[in-house]
Backbone as ProteinMPNN parsed JSONL, in Angstrom:
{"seq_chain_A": "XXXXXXXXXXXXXXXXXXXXXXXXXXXXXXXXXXXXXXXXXXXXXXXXXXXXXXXXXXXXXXXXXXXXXXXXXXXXXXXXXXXXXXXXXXXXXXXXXXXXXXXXXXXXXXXXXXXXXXXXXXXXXXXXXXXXXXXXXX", "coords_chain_A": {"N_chain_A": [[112.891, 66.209, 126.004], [114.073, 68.622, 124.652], [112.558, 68.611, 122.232], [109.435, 69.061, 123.784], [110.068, 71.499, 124.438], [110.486, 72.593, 122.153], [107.955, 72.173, 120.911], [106.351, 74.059, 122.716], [107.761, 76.126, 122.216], [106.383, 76.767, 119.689], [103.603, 76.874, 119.57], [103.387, 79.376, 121.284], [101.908, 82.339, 120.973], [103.027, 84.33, 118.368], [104.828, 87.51, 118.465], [102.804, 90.433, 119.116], [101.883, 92.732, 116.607], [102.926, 95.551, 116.205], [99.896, 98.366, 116.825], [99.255, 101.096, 115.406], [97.9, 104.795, 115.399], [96.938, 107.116, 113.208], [96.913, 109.616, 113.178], [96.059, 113.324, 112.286], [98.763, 114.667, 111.734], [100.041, 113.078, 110.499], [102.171, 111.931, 108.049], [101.415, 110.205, 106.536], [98.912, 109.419, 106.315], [97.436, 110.999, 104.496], [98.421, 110.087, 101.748], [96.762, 107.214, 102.361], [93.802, 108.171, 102.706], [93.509, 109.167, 100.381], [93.593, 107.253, 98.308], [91.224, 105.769, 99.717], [89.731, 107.417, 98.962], [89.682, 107.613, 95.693], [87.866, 105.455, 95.108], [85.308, 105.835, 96.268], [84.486, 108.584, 95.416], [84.008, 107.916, 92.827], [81.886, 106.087, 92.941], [80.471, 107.619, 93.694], [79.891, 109.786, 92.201], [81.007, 112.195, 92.872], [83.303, 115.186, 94.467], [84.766, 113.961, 97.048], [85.291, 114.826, 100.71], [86.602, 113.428, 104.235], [85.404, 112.506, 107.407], [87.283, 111.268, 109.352], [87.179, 108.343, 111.34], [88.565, 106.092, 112.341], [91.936, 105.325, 111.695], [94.155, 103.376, 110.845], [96.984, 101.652, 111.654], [99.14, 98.324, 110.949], [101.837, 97.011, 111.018], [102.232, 96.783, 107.491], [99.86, 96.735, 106.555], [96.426, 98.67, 106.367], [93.679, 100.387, 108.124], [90.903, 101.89, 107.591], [88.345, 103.891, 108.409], [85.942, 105.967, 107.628], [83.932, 108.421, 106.823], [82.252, 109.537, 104.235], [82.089, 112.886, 102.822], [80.212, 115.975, 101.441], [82.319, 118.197, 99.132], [82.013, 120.183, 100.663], [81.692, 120.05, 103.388], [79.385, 118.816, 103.734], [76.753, 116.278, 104.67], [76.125, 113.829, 102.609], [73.645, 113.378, 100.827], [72.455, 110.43, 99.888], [69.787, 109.767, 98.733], [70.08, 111.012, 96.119], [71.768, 110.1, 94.538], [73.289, 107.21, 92.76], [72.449, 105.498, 94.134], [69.912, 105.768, 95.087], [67.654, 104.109, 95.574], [68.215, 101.626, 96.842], [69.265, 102.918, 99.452], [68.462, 103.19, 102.731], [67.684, 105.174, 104.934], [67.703, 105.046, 108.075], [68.597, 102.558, 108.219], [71.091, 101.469, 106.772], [74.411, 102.347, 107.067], [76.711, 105.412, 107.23], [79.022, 104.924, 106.195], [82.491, 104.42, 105.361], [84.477, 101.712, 104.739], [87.821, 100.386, 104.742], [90.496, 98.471, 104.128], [94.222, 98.275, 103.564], [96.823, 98.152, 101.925], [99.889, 98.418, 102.181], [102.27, 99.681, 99.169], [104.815, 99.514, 98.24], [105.624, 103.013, 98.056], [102.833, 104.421, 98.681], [99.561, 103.532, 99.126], [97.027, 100.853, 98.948], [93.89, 99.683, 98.335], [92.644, 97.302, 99.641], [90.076, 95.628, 100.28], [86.687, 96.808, 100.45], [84.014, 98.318, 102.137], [81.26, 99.641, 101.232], [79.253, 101.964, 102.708], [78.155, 99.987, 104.476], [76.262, 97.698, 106.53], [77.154, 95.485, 108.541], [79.926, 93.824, 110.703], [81.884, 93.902, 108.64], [84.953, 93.426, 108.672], [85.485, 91.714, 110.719], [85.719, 89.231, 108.777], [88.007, 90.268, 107.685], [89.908, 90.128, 109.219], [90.288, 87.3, 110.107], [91.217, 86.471, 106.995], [92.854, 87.418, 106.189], [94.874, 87.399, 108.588], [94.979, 89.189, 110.557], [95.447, 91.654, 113.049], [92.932, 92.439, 115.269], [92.834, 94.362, 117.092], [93.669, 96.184, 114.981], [91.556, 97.279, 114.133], [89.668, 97.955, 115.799], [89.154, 99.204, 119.585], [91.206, 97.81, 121.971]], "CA_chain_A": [[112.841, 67.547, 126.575], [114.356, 69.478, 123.404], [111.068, 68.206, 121.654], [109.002, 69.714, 124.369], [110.881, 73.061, 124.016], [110.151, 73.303, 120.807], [106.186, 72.393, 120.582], [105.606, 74.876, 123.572], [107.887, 77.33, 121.285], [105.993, 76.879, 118.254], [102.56, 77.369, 120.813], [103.673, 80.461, 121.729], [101.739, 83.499, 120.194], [103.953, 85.433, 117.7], [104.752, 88.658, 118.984], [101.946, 90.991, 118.518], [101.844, 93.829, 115.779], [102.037, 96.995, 117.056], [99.111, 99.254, 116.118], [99.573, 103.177, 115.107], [96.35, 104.915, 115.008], [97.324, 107.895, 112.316], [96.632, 111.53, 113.0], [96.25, 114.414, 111.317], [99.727, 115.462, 111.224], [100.797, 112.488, 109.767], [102.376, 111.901, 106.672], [100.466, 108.641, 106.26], [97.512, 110.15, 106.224], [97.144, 111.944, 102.757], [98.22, 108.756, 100.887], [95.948, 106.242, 102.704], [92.91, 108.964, 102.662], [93.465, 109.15, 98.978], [93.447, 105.169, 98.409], [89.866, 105.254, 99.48], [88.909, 108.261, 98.134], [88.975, 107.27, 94.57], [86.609, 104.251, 94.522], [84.215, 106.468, 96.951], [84.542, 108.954, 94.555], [83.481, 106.843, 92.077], [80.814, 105.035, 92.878], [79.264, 108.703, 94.118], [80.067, 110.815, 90.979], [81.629, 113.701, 93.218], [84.644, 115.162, 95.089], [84.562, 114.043, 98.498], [86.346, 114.596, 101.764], [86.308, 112.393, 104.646], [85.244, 112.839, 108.564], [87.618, 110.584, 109.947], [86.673, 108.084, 112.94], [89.687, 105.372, 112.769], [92.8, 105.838, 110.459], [95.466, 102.427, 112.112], [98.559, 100.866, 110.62], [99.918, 97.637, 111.803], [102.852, 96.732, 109.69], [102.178, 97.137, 105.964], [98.647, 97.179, 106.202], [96.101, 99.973, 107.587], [92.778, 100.126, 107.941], [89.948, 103.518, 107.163], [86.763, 104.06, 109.149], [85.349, 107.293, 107.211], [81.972, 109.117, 106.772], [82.416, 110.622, 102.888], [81.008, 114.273, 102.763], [80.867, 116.909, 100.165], [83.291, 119.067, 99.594], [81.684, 121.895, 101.806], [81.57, 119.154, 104.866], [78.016, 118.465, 104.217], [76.32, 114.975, 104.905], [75.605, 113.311, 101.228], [72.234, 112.745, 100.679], [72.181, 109.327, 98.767], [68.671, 109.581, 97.871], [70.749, 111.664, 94.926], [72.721, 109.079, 94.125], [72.741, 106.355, 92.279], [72.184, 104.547, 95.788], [68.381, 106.303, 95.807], [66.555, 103.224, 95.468], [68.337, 100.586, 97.924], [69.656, 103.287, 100.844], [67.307, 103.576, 103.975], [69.033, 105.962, 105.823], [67.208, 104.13, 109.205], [68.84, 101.015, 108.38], [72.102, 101.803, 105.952], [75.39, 103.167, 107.441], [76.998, 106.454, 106.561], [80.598, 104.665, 106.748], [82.766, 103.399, 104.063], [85.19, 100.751, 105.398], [88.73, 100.008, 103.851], [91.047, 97.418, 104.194], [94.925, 98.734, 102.559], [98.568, 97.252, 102.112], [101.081, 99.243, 101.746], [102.626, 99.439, 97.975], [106.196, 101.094, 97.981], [105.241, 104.346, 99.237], [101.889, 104.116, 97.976], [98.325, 102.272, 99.71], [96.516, 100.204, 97.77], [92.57, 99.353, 98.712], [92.676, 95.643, 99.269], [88.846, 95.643, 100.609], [86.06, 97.924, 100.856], [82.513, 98.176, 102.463], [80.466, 101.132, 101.383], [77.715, 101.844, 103.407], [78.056, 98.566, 105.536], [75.394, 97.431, 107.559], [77.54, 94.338, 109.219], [80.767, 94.358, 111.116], [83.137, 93.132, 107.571], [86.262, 93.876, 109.381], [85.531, 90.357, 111.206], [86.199, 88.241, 108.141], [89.274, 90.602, 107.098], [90.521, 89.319, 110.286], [90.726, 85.9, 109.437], [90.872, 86.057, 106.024], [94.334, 88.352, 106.167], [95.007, 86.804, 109.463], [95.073, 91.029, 110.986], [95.064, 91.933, 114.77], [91.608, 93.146, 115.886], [93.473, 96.001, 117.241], [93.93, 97.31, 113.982], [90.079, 97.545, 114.023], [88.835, 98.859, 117.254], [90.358, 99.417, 120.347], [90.853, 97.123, 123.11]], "C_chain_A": [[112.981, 68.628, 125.506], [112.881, 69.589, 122.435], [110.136, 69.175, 122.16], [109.074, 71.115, 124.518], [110.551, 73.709, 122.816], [108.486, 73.691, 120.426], [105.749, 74.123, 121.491], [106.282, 76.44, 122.822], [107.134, 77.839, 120.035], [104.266, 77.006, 118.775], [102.806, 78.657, 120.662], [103.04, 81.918, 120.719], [103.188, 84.229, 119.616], [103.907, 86.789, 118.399], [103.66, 89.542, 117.855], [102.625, 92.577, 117.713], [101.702, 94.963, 116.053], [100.953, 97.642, 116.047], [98.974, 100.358, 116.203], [98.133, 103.355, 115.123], [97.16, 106.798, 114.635], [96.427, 109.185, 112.983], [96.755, 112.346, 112.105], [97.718, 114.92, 111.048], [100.359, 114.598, 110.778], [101.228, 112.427, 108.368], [102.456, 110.949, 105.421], [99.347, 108.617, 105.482], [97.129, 110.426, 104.665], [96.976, 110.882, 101.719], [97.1, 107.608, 101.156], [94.617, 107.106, 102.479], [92.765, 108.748, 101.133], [93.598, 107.878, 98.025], [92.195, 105.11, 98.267], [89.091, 106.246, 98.638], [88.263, 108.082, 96.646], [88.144, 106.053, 94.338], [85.709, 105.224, 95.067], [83.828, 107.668, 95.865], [83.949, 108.527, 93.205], [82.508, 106.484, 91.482], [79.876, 106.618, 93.456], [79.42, 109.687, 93.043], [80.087, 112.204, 91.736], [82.466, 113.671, 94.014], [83.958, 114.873, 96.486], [85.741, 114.092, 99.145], [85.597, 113.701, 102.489], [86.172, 112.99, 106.564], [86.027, 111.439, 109.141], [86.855, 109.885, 111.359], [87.376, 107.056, 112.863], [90.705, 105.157, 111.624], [94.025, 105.206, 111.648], [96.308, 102.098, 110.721], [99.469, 99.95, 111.602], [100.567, 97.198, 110.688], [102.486, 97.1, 108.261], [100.683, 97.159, 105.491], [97.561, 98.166, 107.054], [94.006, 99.873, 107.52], [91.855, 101.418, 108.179], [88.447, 102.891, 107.921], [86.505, 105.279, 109.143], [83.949, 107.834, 106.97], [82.809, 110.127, 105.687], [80.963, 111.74, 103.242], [81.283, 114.901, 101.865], [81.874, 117.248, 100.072], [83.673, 120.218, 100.468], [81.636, 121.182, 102.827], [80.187, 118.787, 104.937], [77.704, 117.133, 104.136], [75.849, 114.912, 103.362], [74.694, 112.862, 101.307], [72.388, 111.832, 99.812], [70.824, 109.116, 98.297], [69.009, 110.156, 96.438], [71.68, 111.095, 94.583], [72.296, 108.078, 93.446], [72.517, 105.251, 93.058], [70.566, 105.154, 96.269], [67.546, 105.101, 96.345], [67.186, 102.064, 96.143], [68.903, 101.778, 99.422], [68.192, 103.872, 101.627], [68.253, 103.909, 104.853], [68.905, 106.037, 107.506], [68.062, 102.881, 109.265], [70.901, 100.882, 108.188], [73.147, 102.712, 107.019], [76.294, 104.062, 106.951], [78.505, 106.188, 106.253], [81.148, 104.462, 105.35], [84.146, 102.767, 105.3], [86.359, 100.548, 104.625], [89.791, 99.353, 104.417], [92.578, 98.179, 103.268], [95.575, 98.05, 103.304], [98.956, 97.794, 101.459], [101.762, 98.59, 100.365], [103.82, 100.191, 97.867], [105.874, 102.059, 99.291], [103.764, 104.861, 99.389], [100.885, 103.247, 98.668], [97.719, 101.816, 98.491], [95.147, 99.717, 98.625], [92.401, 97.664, 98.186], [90.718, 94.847, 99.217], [88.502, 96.436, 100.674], [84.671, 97.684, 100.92], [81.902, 99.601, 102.158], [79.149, 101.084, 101.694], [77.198, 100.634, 103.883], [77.282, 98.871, 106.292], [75.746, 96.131, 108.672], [78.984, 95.234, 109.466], [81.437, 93.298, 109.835], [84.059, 92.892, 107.768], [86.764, 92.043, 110.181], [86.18, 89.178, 110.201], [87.574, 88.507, 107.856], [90.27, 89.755, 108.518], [90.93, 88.578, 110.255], [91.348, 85.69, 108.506], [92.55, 86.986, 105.678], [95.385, 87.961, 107.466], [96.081, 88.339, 110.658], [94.971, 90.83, 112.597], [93.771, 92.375, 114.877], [91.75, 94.101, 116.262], [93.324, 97.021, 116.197], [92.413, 97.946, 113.481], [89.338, 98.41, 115.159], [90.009, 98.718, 118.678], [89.918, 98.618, 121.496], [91.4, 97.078, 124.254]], "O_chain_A": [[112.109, 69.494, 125.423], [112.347, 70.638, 122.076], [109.829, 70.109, 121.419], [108.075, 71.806, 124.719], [110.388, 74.894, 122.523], [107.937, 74.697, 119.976], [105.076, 75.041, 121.023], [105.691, 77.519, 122.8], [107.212, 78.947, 119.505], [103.657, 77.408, 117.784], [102.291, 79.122, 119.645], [103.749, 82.416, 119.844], [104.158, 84.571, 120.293], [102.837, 87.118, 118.91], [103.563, 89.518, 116.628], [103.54, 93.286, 118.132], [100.609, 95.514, 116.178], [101.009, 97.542, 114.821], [98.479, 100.768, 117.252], [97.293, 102.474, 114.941], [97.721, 107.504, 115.473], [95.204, 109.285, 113.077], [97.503, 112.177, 111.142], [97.843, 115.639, 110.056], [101.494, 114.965, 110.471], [100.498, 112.955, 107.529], [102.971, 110.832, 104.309], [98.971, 108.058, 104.451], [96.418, 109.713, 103.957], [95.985, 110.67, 101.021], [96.561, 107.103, 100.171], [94.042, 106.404, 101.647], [91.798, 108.094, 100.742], [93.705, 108.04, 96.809], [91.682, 104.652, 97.246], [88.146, 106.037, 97.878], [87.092, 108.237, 96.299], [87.805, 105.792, 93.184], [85.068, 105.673, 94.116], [82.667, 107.59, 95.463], [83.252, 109.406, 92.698], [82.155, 106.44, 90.304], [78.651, 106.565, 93.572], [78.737, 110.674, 93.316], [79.4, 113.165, 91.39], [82.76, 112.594, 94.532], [82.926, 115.378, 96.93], [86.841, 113.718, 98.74], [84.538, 113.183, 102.134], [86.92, 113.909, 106.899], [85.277, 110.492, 109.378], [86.194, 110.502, 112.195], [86.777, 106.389, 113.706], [90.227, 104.786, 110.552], [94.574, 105.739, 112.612], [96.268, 102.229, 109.498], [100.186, 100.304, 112.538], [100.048, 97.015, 109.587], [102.601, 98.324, 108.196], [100.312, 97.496, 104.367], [97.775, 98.424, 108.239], [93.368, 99.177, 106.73], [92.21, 102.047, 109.176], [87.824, 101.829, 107.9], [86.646, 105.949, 110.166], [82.951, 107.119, 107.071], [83.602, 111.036, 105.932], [79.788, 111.653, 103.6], [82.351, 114.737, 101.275], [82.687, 116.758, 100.856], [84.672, 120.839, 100.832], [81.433, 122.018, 103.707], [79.711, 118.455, 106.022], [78.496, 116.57, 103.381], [75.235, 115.872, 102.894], [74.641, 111.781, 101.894], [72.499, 112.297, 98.678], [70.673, 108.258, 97.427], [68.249, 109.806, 95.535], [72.639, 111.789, 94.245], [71.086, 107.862, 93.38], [72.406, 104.118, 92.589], [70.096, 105.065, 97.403], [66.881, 105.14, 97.381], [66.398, 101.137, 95.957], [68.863, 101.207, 100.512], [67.284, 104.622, 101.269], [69.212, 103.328, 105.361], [69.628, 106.749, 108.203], [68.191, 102.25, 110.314], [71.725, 100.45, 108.993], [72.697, 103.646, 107.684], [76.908, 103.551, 106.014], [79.229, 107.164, 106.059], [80.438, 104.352, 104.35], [84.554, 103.288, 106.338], [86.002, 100.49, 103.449], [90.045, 99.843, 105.517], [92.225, 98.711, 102.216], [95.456, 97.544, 104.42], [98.67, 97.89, 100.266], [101.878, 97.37, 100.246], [103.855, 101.352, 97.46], [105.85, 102.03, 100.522], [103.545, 105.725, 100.237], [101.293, 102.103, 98.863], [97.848, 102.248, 97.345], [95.433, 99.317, 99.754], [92.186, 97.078, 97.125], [90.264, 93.967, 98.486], [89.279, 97.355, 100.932], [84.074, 97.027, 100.067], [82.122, 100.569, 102.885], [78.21, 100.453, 101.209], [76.03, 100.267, 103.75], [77.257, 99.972, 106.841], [74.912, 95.767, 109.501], [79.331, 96.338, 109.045], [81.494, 92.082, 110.017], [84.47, 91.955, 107.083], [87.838, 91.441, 110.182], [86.975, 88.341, 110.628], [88.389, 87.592, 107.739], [91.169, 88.918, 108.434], [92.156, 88.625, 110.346], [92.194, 84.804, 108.63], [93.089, 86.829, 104.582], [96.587, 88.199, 107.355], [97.192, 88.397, 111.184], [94.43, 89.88, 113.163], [93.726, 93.087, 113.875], [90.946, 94.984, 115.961], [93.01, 98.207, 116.302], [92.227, 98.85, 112.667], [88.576, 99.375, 115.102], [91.17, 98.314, 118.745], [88.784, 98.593, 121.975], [90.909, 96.387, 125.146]]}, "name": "protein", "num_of_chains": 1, "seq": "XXXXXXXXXXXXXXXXXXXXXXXXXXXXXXXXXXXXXXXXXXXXXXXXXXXXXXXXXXXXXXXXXXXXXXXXXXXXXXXXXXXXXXXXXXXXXXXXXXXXXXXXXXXXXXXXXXXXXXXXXXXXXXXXXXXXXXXXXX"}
């Protein structure tokens, strides 16, 4: 019986992770924003901001679903990029994707999809062993 007690304990989903989904007035925000910024930054040779569309945090790691824009809020034309000659802006997504774990006080960019055309988020899943929550909402 004790036996039995135990398998069906060790069965038992772990309690789930809660998931935050970050707002603007947080004080989350700024640091994790600025995590992805500098690779995006980067790899586009200019300042960008970001049009948020999912900004979560389940325990120590968080996860970015942004659309980089100028600095005036305008849509980045990547044909002016050094992305001219593979983005089809029919096919190609305007997103960048990021994957972070908390460092101190500090994010750190564990993954990143720029301009994903698949859902990536699926393998982080597994592959970090993440809630799905912390991805979309269910």
């Amino acid at each position: 019986m004790i036996a039995a007690l135990a398998l069906l304990a060790a069965l038992k989903p772990a309690r789930a992770e809660q998931v935050i989904l970050i707002d603007r007035a947080s004080p989350e925000r700024k640091p994790m924003l600025d995590a992805v910024r500098a690779p995006v930054e980067q790899r586009l040779g200019i300042r960008v901001i970001f049009v948020v569309e999912r900004l979560a945090v389940s325990g120590d790691w968080a996860f970015a679903e942004v659309h980089p824009r100028t600095e005036a809020g305008a849509r980045i034309n990547y044909r002016q990029t050094r992305y001219a000659r593979n983005y089809i802006p029919d096919q190609d997504s305007d997103l960048v994707l990021a994957l972070l774990r908390r460092a101190g006080r500090s994010w750190v960019v564990v993954q990143e999809a720029f301009l994903p055309t698949d859902v990536v988020w699926e393998d982080w899943v597994k592959t970090y062993r993440l809630p799905r929550r912390l991805f979309l909402d269910q």
